[in-house]
N, CA, C and O atoms as a Tinker XYZ file with bonds, in Angstrom:
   264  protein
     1  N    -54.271000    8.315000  -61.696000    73     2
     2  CA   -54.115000    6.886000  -61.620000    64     1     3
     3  C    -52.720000    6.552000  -62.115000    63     2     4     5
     4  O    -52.204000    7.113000  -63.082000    81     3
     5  N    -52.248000    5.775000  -61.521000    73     3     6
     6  CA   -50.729000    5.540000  -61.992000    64     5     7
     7  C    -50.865000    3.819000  -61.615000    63     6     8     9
     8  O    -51.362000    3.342000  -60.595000    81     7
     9  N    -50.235000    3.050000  -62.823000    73     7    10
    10  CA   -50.085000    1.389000  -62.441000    64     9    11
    11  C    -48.253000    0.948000  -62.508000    63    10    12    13
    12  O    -47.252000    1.429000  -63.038000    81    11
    13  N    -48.556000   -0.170000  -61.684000    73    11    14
    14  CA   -46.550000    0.017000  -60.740000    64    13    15
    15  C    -47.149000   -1.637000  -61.553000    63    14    16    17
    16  O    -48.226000   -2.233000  -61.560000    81    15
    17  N    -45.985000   -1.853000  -62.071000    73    15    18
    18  CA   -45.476000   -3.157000  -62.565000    64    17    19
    19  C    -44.451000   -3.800000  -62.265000    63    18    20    21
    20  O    -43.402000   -3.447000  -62.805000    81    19
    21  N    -44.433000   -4.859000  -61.385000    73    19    22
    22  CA   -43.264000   -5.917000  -61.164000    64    21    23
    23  C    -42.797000   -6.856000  -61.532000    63    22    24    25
    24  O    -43.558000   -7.822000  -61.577000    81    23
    25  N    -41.212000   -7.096000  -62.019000    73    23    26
    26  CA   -41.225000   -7.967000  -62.768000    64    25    27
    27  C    -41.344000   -8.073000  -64.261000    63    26    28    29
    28  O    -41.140000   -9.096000  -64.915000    81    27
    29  N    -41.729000   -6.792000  -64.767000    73    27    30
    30  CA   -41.779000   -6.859000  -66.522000    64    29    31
    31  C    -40.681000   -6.404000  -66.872000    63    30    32    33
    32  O    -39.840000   -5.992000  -66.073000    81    31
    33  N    -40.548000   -6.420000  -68.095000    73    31    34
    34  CA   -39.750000   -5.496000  -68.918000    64    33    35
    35  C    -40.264000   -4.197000  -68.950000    63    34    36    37
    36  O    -41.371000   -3.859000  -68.531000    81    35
    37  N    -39.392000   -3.459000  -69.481000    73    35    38
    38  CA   -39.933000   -2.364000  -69.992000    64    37    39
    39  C    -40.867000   -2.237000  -71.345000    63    38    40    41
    40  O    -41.905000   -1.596000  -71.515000    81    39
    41  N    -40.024000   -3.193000  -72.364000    73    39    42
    42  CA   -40.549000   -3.479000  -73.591000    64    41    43
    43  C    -41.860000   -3.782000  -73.664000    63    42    44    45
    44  O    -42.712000   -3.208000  -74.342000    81    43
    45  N    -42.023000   -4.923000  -72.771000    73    43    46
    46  CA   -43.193000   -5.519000  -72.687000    64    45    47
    47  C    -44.563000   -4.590000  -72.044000    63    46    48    49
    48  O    -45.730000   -4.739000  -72.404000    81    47
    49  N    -44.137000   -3.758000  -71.161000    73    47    50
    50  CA   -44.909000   -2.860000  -70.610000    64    49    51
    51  C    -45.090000   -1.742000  -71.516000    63    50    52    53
    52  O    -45.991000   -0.995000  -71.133000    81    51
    53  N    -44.707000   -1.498000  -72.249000    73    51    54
    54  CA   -44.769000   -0.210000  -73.380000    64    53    55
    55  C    -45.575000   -1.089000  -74.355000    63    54    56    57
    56  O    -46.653000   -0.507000  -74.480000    81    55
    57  N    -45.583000   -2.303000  -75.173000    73    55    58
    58  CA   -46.183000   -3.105000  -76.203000    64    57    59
    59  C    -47.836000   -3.280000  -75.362000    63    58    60    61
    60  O    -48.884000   -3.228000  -76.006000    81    59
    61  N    -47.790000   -3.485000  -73.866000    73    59    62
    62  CA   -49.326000   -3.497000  -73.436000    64    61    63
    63  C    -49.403000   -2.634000  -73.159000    63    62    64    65
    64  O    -50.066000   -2.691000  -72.123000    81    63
    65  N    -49.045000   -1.172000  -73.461000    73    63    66
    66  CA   -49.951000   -0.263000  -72.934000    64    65    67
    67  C    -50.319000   -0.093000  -74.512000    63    66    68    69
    68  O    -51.528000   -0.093000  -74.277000    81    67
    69  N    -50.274000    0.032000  -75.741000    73    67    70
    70  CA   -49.714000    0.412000  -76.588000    64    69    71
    71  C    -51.006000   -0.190000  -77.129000    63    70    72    73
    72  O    -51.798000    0.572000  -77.683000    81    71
    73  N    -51.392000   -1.943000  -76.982000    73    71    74
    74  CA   -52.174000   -2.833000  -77.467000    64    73    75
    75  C    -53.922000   -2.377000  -76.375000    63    74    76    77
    76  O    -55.031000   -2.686000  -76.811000    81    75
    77  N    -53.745000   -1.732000  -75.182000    73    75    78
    78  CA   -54.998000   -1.759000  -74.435000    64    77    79
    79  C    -55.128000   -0.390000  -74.563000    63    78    80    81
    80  O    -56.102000   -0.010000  -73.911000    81    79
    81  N    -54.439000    0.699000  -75.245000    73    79    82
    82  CA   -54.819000    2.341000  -75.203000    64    81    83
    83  C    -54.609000    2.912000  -73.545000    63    82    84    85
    84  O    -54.915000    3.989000  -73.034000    81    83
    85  N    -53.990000    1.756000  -73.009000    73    83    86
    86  CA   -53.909000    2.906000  -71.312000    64    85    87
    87  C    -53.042000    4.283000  -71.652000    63    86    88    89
    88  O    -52.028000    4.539000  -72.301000    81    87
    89  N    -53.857000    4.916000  -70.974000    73    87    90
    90  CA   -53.981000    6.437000  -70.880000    64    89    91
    91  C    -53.140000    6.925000  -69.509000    63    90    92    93
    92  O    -53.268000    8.097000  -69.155000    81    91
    93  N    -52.303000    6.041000  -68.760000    73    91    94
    94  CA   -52.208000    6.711000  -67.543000    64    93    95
    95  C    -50.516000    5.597000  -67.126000    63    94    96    97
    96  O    -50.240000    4.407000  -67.285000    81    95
    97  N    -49.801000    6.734000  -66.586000    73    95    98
    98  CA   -48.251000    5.808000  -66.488000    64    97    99
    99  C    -47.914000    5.047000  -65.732000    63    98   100   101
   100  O    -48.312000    5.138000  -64.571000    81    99
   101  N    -47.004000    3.962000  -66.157000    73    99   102
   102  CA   -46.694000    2.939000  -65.940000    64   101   103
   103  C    -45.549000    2.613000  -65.074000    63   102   104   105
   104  O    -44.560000    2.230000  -65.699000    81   103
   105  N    -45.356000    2.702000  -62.973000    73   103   106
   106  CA   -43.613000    2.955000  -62.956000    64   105   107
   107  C    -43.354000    1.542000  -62.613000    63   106   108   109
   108  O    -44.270000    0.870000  -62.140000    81   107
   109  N    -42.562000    1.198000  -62.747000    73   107   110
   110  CA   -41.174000    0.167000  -62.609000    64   109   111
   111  C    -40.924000   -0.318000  -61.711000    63   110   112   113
   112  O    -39.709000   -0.380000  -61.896000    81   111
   113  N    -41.068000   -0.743000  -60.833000    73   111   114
   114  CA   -41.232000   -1.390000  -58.969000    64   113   115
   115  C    -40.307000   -2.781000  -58.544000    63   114   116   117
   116  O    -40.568000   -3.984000  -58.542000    81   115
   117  N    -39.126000   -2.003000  -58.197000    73   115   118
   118  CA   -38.171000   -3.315000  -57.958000    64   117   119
   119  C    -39.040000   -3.974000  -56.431000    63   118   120   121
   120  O    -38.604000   -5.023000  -55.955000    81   119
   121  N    -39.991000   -3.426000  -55.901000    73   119   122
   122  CA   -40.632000   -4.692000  -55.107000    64   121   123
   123  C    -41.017000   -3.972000  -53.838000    63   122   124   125
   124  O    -41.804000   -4.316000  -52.956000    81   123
   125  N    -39.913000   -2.365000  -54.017000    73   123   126
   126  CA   -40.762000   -1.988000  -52.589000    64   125   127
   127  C    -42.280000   -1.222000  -52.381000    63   126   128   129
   128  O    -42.815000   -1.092000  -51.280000    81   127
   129  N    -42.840000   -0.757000  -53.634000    73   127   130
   130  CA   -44.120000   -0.108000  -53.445000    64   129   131
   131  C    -44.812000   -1.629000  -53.408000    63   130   132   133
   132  O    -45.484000   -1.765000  -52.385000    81   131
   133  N    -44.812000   -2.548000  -54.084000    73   131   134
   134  CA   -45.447000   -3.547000  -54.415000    64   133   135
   135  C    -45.631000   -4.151000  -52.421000    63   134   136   137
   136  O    -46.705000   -4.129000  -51.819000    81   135
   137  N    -44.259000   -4.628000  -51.796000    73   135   138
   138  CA   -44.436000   -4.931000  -50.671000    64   137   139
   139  C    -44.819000   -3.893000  -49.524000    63   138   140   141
   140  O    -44.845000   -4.254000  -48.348000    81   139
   141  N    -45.122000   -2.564000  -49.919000    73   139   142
   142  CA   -45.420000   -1.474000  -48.883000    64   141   143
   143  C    -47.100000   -1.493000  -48.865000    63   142   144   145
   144  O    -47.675000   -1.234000  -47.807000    81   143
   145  N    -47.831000   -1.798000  -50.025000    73   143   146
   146  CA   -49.110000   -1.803000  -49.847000    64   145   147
   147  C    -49.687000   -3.519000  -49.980000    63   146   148   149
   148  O    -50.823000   -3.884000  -50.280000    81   147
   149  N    -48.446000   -4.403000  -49.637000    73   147   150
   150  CA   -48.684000   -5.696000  -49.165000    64   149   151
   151  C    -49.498000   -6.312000  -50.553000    63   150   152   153
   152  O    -50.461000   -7.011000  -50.242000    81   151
   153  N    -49.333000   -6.208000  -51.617000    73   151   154
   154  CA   -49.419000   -6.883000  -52.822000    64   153   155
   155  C    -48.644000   -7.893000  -53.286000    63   154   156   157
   156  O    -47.449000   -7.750000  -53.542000    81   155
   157  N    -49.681000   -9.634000  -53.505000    73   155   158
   158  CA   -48.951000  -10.505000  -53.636000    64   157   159
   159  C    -49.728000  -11.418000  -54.586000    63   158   160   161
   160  O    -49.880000  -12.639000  -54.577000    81   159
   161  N    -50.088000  -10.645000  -55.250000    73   159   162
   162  CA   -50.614000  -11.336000  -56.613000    64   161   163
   163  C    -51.024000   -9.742000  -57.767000    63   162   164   165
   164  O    -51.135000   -8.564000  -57.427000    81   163
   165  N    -51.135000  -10.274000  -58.916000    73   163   166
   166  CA   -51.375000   -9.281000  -59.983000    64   165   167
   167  C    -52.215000  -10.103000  -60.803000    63   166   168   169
   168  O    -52.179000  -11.314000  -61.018000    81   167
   169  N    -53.021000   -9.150000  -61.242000    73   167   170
   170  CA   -53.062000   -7.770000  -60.813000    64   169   171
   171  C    -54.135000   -7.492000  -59.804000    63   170   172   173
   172  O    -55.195000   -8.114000  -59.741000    81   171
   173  N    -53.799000   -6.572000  -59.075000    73   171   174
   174  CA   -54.247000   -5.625000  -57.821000    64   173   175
   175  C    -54.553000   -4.117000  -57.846000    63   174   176   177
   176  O    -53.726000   -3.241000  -58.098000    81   175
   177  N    -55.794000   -3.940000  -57.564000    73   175   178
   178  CA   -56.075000   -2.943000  -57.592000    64   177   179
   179  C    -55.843000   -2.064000  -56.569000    63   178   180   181
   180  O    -56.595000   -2.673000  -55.809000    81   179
   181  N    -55.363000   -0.955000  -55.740000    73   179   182
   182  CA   -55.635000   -0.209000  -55.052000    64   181   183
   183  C    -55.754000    1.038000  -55.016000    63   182   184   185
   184  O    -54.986000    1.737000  -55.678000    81   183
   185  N    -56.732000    1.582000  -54.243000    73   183   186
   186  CA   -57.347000    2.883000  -54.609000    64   185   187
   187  C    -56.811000    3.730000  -52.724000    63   186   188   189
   188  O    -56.798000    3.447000  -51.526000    81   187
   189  N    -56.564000    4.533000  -53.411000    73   187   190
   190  CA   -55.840000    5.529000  -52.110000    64   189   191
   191  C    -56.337000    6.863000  -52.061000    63   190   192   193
   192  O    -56.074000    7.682000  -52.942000    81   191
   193  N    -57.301000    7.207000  -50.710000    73   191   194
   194  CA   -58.106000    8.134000  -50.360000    64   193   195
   195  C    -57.066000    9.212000  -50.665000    63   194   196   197
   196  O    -55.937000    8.749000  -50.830000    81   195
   197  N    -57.170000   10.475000  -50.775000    73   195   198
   198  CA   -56.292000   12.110000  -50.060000    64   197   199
   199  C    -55.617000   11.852000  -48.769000    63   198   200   201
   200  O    -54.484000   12.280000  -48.545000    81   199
   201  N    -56.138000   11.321000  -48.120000    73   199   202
   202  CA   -55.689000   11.353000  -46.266000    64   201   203
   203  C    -54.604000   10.076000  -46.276000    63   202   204   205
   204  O    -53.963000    9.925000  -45.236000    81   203
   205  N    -54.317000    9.006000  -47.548000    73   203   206
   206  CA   -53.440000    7.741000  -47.787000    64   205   207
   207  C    -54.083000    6.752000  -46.911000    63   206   208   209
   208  O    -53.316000    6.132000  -46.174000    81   207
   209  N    -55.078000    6.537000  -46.856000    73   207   210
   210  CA   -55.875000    5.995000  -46.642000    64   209   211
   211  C    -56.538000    4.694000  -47.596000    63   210   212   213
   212  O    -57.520000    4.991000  -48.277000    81   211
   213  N    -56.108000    3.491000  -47.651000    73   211   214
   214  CA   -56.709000    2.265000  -48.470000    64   213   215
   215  C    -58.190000    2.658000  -48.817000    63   214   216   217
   216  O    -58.785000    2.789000  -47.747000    81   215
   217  N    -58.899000    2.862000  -49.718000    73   215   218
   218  CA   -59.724000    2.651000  -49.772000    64   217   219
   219  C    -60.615000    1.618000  -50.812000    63   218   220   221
   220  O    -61.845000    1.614000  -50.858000    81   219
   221  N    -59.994000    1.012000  -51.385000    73   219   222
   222  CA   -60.414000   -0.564000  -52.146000    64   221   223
   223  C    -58.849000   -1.142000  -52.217000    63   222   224   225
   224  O    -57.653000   -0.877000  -52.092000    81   223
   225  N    -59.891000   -2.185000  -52.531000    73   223   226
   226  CA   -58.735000   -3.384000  -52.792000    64   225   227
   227  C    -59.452000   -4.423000  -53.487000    63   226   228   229
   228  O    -60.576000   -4.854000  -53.225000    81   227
   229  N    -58.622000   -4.791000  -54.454000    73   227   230
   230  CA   -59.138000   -5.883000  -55.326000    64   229   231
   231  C    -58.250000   -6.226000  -56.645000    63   230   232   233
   232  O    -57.223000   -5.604000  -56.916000    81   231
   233  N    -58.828000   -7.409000  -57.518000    73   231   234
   234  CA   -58.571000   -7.966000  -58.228000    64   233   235
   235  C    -58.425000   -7.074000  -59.515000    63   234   236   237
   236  O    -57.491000   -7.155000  -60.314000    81   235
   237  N    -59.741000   -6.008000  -59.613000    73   235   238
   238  CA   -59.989000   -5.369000  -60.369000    64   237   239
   239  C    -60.752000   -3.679000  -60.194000    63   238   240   241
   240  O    -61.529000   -3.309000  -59.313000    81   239
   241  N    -60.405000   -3.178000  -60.935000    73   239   242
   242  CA   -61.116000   -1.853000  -60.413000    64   241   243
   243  C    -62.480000   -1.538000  -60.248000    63   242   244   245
   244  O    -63.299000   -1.580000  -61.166000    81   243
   245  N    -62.783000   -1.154000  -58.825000    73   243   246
   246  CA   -64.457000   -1.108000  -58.702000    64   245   247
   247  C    -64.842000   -1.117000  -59.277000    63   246   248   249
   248  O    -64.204000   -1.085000  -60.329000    81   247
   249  N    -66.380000   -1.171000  -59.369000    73   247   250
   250  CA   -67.523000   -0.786000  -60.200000    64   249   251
   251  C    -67.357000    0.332000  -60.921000    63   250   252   253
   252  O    -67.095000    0.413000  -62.121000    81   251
   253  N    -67.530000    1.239000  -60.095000    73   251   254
   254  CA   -67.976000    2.890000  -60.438000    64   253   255
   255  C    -66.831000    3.708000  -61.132000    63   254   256   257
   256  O    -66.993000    4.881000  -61.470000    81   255
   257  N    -65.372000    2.843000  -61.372000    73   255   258
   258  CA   -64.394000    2.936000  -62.012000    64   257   259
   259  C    -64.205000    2.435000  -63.934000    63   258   260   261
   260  O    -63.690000    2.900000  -64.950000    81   259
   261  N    -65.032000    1.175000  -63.494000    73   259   262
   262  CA   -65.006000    0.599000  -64.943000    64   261   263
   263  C    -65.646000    1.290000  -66.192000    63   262   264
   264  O    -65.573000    0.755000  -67.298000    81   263
């Protein structure tokens, strides 16, 4: 699992991972992963089969994730 952040600092992205215990890294997205999987609000979840294949989309991470 990897989460792409647009628009933060760095600072600020290191202080929330720091405050929620995320376990998994954080990259830096001047806007093109963000506009390649057509994301236009945050946060967004997407989950990507082996084959790169969409396979959820949402607000938040499935069920069977949480």
């Amino acid at each position: 699992m990897v989460a792409i952040a647009t628009g933060d600092k760095p600072e600020a992205i290191e202080r929330f991972r720091k405050e929620t215990g995320m376990a998994y890294p954080v990259l830096l997205d001047g806007g093109g992963a963000a506009a390649a999987f057509g994301v236009v609000s945050s946060p967004t979840c997407i989950l990507v089969g082996p084959d790169g294949t969409i396979t959820y989309r949402g607000a938040e991470p499935p069920e069977s994730l949480r």
